[in-house]
N, C-alpha and C positions, 0 to 999 in steps of 0.2 A: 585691219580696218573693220568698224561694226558700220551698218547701213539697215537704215532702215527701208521699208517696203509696204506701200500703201498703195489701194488705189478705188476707185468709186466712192469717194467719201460724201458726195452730191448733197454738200452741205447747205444750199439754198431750201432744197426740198424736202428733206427729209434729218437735218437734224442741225441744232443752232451754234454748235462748235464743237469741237475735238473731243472726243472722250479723254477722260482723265492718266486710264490705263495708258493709252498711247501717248499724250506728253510727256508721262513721267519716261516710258522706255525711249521715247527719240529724243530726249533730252540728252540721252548716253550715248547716241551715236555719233559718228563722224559726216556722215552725209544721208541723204533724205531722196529715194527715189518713188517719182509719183506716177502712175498708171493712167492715169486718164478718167475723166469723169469730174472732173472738183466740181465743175458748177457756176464755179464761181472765183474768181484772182483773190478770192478774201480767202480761201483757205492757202493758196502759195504763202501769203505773208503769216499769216499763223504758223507752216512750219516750219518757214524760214526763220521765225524766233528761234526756234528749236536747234537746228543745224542746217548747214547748207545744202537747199534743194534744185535737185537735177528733174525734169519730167517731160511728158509729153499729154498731149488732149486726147481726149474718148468722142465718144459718138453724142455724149448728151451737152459737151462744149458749144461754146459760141465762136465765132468768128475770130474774136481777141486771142483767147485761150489759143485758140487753133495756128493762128501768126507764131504768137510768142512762145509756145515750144514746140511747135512742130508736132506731126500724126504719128513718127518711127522715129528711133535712132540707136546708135552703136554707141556704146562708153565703155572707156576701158578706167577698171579701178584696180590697182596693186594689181598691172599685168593681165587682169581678166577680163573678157571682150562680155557684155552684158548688152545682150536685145532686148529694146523695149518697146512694147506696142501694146494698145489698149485693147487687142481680141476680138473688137466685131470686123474685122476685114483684113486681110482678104481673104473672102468667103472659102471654105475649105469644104464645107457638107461634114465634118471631123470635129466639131466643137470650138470651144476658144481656145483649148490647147491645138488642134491643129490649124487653128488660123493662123496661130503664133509662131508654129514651126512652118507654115506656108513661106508666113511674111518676112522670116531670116532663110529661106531653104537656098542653098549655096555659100551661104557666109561663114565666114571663120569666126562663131561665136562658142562662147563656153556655158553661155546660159541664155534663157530668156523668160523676161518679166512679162508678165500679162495680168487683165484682168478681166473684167467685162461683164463675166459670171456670177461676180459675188461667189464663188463658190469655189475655198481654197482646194489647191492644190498642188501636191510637190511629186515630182517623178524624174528618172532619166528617161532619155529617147537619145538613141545613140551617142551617147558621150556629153548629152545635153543634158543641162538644168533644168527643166522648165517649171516656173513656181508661180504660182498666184497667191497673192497673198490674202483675197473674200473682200470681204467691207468692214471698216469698222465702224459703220454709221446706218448702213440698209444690208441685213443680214437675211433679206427674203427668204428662201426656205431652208435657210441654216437654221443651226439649232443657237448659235452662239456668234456675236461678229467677231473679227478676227484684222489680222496686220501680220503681217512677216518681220522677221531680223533676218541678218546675212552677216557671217563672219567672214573677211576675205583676206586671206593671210598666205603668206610663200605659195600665189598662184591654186589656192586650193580656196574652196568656197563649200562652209557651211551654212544649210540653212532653218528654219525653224518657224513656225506660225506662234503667235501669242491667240489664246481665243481668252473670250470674258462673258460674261451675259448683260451689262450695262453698257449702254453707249453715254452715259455719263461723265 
């Protein structure tokens, strides 16, 4: 299973649709997971053209966003338990990666999605995944935006950032 991995794309403010780059890769995957942050319900249906999107809200959400997917949650895809949370809570003093391992700490997960940062990042922590995939829309002090792919195949999970310099 290919999956894509987005998150802070805070498409009302800061950029007027989907860069190019990224449609053409989530056009190839099989499912669509989103971090938090959209902005706005107009980016859900853009990448649900694409493939079927699973997500959760960020901190710069509204009300709506916040109802209709919820702040946390656990999905399992081909067997692998996948935490997702948008990184600014709960507060850890440890960044947005230890927000993220706060906000699963006891669960039986194999990875966790976060974002928050704009600013990728892929590492283990104890048998853990933890991957961010940056922004592909507001790349603040990157050098490049960026989006993640996830390969997840016989219970094993690889994964990968795309960067570009266009959010075109």
């Amino acid at each position: 299973m290919k999956v894509g991995v987005v998150s802070d794309t805070h498409l009302s403010s800061s950029a007027k649709g989907l860069p190019s780059v990224l449609i053409e890769e989530f056009r190839k995957v099989d499912k669509i997971l989103h971090l938090g942050d959209w902005v706005s319900l107009e980016i859900y249906d853009l990448l649900a053209e694409l493939a079927p999107v699973e997500g959760i809200a960020g901190n710069n959400d509204g009300a709506e966003i916040i109802r209709r997917l919820g702040e946390r949650k656990i999905i399992t895809l081909e067997g692998v338990r996948i935490g997702m949370i948008h990184g600014h809570a709960p507060y850890s003093r440890k960044g947005t990666d230890g927000n993220a391992l706060l906000a699963f700490e006891g669960e039986d997960v194999d990875c966790i999605l976060f974002g928050h940062s704009h600013q990728p990042l892929m590492r283990k922590e104890n048998g853990i995944l933890l991957f961010n995939p940056g922004s592909p829309t507001d790349k603040r002090r990157e050098k490049q935006y960026s989006f993640g792919l996830m390969d997840i195949e016989e219970g094993k999970i690889s994964a990968r950032h795309v960067f570009y310099d266009s959010r075109e």
